[in-house]
N, CA, C and O atoms as a DFTB+ gen file, in Angstrom:
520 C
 N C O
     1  1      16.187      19.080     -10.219
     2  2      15.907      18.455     -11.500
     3  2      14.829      19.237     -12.246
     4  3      14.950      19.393     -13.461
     5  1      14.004      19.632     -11.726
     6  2      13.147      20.447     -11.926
     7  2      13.332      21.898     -12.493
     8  3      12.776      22.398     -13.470
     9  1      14.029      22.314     -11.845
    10  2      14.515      23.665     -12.443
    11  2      15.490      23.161     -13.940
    12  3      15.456      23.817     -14.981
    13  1      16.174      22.107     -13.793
    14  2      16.566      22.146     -14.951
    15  2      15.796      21.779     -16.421
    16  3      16.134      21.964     -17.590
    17  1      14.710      21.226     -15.852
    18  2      14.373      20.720     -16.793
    19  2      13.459      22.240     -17.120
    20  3      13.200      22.297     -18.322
    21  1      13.089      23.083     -16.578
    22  2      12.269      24.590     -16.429
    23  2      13.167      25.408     -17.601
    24  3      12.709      25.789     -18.678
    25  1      14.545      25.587     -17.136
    26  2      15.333      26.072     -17.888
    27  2      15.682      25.371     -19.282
    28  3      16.219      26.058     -20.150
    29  1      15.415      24.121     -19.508
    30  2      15.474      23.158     -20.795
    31  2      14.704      23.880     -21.818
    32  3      15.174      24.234     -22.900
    33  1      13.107      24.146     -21.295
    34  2      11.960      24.540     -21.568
    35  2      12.286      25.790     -21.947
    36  3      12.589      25.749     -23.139
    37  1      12.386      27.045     -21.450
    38  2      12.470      28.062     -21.823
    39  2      13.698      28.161     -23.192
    40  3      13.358      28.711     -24.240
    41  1      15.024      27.610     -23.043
    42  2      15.647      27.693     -23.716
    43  2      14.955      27.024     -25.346
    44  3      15.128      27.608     -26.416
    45  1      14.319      25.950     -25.224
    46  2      13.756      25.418     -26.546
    47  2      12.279      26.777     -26.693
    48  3      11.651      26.766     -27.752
    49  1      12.028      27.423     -26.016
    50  2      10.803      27.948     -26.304
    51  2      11.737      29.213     -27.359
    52  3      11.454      29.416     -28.539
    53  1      13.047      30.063     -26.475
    54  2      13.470      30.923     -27.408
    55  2      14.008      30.383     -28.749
    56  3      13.870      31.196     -29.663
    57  1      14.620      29.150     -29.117
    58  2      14.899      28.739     -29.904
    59  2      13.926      28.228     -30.941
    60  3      14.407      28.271     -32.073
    61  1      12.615      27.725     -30.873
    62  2      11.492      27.953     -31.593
    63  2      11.309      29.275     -32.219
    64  3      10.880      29.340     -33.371
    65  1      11.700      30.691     -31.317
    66  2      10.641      31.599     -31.946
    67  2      11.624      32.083     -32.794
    68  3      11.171      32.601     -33.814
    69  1      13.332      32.069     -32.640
    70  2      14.710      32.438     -33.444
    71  2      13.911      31.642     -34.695
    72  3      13.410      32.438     -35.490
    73  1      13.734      30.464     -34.964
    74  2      14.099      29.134     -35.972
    75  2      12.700      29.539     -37.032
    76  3      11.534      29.484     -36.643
    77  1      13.138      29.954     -38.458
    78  2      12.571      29.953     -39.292
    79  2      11.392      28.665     -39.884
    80  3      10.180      28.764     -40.072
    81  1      12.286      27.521     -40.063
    82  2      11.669      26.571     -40.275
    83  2      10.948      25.709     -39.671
    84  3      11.047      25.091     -38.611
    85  1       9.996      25.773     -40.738
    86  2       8.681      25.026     -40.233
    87  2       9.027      23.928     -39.193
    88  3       8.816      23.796     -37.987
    89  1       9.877      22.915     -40.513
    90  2      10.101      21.645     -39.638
    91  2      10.657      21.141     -38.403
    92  3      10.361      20.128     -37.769
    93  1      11.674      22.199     -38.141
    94  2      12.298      22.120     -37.055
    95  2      11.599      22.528     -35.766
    96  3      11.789      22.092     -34.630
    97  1      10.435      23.805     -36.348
    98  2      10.180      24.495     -35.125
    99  2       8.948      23.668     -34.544
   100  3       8.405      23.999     -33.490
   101  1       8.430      22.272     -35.506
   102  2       7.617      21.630     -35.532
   103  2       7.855      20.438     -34.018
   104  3       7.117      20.067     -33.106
   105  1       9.212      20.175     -34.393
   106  2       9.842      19.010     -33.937
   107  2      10.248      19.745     -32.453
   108  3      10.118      19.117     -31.403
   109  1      10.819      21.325     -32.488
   110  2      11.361      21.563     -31.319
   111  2      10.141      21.966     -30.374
   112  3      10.461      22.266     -29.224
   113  1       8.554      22.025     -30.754
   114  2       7.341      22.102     -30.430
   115  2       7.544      21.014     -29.373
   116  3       7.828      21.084     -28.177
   117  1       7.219      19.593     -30.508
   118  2       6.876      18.595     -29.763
   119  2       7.361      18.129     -28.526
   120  3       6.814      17.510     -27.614
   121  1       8.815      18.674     -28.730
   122  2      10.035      18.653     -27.944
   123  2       9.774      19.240     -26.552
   124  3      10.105      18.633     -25.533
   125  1       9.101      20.577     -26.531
   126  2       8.750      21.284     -25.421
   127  2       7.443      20.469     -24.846
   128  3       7.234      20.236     -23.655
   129  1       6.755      20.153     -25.760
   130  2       4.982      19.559     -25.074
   131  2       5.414      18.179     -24.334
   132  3       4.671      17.768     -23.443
   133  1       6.729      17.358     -24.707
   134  2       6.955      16.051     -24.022
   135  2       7.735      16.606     -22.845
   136  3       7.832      15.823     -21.901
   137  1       8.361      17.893     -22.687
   138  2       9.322      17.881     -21.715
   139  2       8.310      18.908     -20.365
   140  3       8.718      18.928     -19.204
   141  1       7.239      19.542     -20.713
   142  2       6.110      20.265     -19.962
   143  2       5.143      18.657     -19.470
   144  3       4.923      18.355     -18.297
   145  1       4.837      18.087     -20.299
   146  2       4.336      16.809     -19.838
   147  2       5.138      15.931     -18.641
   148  3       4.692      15.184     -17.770
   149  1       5.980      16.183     -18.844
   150  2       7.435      15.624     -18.022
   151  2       7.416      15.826     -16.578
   152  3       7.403      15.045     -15.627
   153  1       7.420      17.165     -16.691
   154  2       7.054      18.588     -15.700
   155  2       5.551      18.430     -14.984
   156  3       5.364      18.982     -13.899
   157  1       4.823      17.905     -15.420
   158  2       3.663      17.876     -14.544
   159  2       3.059      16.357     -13.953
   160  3       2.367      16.068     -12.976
   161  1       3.584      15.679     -14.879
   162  2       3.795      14.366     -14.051
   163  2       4.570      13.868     -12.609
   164  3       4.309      13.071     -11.707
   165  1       6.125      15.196     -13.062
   166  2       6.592      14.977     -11.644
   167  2       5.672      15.319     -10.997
   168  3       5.152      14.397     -10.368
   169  1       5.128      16.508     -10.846
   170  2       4.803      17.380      -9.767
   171  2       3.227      16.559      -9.480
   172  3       2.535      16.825      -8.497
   173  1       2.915      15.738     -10.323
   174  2       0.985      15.065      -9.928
   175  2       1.611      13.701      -8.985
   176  3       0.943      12.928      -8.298
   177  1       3.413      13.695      -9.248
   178  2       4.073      12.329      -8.582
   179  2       4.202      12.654      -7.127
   180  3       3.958      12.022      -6.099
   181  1       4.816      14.236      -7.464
   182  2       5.216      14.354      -5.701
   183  2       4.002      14.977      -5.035
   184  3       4.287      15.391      -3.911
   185  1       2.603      15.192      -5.417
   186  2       1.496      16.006      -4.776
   187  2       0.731      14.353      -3.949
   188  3       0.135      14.228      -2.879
   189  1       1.113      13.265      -5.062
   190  2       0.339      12.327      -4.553
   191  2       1.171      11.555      -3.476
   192  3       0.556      10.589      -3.026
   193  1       2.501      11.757      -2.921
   194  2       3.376      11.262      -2.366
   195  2       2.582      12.078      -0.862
   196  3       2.129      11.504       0.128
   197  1       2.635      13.712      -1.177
   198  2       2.308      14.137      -0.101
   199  2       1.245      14.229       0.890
   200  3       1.142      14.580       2.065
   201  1       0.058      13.520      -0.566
   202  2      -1.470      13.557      -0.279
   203  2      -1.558      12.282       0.143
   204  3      -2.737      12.066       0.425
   205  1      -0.854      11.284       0.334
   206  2      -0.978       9.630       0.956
   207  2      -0.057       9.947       1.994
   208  3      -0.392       9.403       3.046
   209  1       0.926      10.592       2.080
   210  2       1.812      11.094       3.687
   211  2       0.316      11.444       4.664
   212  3      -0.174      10.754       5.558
   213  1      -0.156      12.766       4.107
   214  2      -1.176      13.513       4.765
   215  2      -1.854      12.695       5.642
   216  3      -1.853      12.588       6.869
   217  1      -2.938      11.657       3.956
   218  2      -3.679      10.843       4.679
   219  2      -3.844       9.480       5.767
   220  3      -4.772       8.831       6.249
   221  1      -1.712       9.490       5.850
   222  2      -1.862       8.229       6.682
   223  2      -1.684       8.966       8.108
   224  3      -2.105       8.252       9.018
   225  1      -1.313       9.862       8.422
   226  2      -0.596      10.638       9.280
   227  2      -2.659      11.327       9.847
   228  3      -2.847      11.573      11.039
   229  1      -3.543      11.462       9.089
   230  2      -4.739      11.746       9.339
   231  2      -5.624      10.466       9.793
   232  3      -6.526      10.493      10.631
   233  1      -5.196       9.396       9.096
   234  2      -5.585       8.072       9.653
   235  2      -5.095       7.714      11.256
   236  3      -5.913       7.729      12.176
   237  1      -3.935       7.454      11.422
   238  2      -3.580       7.150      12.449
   239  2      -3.335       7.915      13.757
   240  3      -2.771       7.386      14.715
   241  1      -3.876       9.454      13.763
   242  2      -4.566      10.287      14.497
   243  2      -6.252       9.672      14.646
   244  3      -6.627       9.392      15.785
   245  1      -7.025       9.520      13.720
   246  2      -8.222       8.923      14.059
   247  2      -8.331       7.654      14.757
   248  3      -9.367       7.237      15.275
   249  1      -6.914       6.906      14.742
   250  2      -7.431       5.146      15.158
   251  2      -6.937       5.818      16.832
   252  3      -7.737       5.604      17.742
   253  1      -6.105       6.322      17.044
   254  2      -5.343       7.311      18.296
   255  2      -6.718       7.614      19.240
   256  3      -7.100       7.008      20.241
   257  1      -7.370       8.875      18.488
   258  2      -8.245       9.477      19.217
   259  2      -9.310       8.474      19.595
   260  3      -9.449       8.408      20.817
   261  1     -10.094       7.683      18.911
   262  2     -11.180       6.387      18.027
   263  2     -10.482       5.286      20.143
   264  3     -11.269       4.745      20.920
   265  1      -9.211       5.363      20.300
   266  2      -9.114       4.649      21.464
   267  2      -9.067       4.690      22.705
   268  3      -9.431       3.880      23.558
   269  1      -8.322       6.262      22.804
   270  2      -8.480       7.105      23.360
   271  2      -9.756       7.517      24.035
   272  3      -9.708       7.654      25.258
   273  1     -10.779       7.712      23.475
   274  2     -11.874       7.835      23.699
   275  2     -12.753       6.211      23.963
   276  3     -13.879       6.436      24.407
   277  1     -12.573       5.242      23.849
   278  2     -12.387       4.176      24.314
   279  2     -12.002       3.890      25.373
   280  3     -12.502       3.014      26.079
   281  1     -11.006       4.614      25.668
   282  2     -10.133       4.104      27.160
   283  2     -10.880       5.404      28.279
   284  3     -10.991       5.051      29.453
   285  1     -11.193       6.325      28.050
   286  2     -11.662       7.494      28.926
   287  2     -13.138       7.077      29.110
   288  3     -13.652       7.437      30.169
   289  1     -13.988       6.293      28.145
   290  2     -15.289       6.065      28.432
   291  2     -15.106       4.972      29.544
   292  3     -15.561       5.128      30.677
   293  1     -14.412       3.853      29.151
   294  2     -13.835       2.818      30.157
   295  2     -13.546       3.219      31.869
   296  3     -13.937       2.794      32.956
   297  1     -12.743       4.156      31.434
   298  2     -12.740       5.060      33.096
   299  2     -13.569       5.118      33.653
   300  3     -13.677       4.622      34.774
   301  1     -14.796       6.002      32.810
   302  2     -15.563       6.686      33.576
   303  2     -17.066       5.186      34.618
   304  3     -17.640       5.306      35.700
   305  1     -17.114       4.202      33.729
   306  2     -17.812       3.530      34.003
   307  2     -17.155       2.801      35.313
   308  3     -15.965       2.534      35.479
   309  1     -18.216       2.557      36.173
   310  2     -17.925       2.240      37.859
   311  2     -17.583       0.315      37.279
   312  3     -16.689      -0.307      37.853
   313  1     -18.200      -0.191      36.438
   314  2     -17.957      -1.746      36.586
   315  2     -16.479      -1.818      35.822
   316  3     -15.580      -2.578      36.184
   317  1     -16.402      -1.067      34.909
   318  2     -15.084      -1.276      34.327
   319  2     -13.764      -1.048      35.226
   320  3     -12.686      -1.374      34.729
   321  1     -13.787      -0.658      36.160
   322  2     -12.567       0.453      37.016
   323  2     -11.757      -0.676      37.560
   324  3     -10.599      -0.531      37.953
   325  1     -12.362      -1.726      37.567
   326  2     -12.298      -2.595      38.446
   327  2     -11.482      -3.699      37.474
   328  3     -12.159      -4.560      36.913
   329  1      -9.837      -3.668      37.253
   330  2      -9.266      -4.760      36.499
   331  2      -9.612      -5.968      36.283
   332  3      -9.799      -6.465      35.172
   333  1      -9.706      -6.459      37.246
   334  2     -10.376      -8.132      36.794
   335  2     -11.523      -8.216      35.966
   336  3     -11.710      -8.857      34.932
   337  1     -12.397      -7.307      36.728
   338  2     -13.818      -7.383      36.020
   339  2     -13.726      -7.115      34.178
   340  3     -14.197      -7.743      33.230
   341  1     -12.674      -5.566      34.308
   342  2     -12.452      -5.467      33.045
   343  2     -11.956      -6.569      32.118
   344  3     -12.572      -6.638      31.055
   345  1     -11.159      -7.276      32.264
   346  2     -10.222      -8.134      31.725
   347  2     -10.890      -9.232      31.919
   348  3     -10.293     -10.068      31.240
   349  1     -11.853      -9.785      32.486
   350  2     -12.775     -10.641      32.263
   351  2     -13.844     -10.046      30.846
   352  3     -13.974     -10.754      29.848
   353  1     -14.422      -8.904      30.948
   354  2     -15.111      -8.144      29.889
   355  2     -14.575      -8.364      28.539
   356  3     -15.226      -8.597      27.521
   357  1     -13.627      -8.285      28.634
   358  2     -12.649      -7.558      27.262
   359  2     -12.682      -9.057      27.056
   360  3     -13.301      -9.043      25.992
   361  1     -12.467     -10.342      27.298
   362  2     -12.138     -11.702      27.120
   363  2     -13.313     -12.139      26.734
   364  3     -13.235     -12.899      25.768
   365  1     -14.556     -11.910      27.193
   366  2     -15.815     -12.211      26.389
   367  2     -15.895     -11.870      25.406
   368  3     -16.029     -12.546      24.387
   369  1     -15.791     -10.133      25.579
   370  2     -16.442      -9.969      24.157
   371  2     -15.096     -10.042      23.323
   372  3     -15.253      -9.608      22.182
   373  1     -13.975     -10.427      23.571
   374  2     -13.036     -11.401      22.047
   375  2     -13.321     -12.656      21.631
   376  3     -12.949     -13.170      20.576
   377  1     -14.247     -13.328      22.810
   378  2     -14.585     -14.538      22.692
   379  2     -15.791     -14.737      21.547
   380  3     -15.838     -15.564      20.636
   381  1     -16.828     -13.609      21.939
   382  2     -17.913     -13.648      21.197
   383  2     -18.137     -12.798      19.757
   384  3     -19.124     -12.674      19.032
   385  1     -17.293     -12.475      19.710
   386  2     -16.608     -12.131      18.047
   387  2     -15.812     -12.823      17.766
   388  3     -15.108     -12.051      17.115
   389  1     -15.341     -13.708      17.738
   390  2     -14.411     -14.859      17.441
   391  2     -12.874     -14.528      17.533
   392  3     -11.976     -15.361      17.411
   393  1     -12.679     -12.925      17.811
   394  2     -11.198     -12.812      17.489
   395  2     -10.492     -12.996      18.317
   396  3      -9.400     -12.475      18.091
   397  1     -10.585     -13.805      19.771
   398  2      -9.678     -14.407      20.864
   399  2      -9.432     -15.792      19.956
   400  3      -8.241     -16.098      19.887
   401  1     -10.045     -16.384      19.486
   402  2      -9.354     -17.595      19.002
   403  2      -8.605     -17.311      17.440
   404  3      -7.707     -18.046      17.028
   405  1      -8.911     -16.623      16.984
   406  2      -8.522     -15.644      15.451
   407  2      -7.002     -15.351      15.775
   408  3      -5.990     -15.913      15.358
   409  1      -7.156     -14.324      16.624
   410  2      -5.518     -13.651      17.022
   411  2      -4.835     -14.201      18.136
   412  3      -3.611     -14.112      18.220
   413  1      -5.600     -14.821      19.089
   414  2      -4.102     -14.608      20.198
   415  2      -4.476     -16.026      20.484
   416  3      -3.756     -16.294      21.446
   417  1      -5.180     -17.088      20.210
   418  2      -4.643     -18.551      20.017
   419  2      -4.297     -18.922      18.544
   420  3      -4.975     -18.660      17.551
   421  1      -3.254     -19.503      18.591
   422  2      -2.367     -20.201      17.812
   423  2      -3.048     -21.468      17.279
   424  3      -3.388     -22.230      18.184
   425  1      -3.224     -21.727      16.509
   426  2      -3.817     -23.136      15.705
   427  2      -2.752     -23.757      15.330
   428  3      -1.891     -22.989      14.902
   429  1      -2.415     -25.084      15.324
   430  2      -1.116     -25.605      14.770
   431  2      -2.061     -25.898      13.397
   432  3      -3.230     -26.251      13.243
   433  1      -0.708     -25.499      12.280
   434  2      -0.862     -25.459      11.101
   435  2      -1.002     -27.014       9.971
   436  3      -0.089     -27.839       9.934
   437  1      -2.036     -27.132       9.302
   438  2      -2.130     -28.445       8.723
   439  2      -0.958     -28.844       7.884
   440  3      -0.185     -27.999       7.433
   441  1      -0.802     -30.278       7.648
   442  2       0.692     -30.392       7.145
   443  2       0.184     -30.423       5.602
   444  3      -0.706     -31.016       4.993
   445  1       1.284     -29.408       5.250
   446  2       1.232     -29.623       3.824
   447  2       1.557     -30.886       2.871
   448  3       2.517     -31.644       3.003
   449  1       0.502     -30.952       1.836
   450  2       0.348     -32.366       0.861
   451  2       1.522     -32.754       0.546
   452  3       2.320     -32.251      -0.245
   453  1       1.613     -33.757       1.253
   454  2       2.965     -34.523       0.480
   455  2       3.132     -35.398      -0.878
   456  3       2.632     -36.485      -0.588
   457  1       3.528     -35.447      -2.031
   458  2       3.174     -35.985      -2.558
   459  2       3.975     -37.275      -2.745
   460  3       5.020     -37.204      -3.392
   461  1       3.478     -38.755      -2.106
   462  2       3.766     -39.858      -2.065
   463  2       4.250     -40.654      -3.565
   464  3       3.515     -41.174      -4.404
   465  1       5.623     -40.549      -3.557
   466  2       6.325     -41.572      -5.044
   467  2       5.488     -42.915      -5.293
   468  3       4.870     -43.592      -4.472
   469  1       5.634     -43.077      -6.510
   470  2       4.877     -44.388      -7.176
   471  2       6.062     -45.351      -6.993
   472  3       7.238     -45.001      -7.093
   473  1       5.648     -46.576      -6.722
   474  2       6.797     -47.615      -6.858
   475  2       6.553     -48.272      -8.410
   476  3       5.691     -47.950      -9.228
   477  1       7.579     -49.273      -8.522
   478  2       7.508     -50.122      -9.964
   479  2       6.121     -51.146     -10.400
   480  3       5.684     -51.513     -11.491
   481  1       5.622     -51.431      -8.763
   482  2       4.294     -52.339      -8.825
   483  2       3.073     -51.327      -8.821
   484  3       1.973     -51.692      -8.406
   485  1       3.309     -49.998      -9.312
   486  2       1.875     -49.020      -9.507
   487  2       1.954     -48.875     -10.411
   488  3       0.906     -48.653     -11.017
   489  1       3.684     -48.894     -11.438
   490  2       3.375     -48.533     -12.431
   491  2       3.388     -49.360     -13.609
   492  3       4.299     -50.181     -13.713
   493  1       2.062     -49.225     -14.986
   494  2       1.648     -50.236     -15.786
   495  2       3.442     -51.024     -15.856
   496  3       4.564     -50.795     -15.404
   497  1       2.707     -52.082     -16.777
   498  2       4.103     -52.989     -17.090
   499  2       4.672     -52.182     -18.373
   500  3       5.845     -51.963     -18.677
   501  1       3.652     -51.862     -18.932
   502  2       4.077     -51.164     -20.652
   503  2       4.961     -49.780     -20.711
   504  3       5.553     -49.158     -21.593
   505  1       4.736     -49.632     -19.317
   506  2       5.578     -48.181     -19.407
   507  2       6.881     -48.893     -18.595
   508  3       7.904     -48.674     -19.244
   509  1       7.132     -49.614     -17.472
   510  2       7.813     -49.888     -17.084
   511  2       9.242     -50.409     -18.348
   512  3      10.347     -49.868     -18.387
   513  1       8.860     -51.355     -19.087
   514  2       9.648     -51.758     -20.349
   515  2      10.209     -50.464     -20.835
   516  3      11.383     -50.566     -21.191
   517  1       9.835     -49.613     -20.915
   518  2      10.699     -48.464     -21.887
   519  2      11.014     -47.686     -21.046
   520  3      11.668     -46.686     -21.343
């Protein structure tokens, strides 16, 4: 798409410099500056496509390594080696940041407001008549 629109460009650029008149060569100007504008929008479209690829693909190497290095410090320590102990560890401290009851217990959910119908004895008499 690109190339065609490259070749669009050049062709209106020789046809400007052929074209005597002002007005036309005015209009076939503008013509080129919206279709070069065109042209660099794609390309600021697909640089930012590649520059948020990059950076998630650079992110999720850091959360990787960030655990990684988490899990090898874990090794190395003599109280951790020891599963239970660990998994007792790891259960505190979710406990004492709140996110064992946050994420991995379930809260049953409050019931949403129901809204209870009026009968004929709530509503005035004056409206009831009409």
């Amino acid at each position: 798409m690109q190339q065609k629109i490259i070749e669009k460009i050049r062709h209106i650029q020789q046809d400007a410099r052929e074209i005597k008149d002002t007005e036309l060569k005015h209009h076939l100007k503008s013509e080129l500056s919206s279709l070069q504008s065109m042209v660099q929008h794609n390309i600021k479209r697909d640089f930012s496509y590649f520059r948020h690829i990059s950076l998630t693909i650079a992110g999720a190497t850091g959360v990787i390594l960030f655990w990684r290095g988490i899990y090898e410090l874990s090794s190395q320590n003599a109280f951790l080696k020891d599963p239970h102990l660990s998994l007792v560890t790891g259960l505190a401290i979710l406990a004492v940041t709140g996110l064992l009851s946050k994420e991995f217990i379930s809260v049953p959910a409050k019931t949403p407001y129901q809204q209870t119908t009026q009968t004929n004895s709530d509503i005035p008499s004056s409206i009831q008549r009409q």
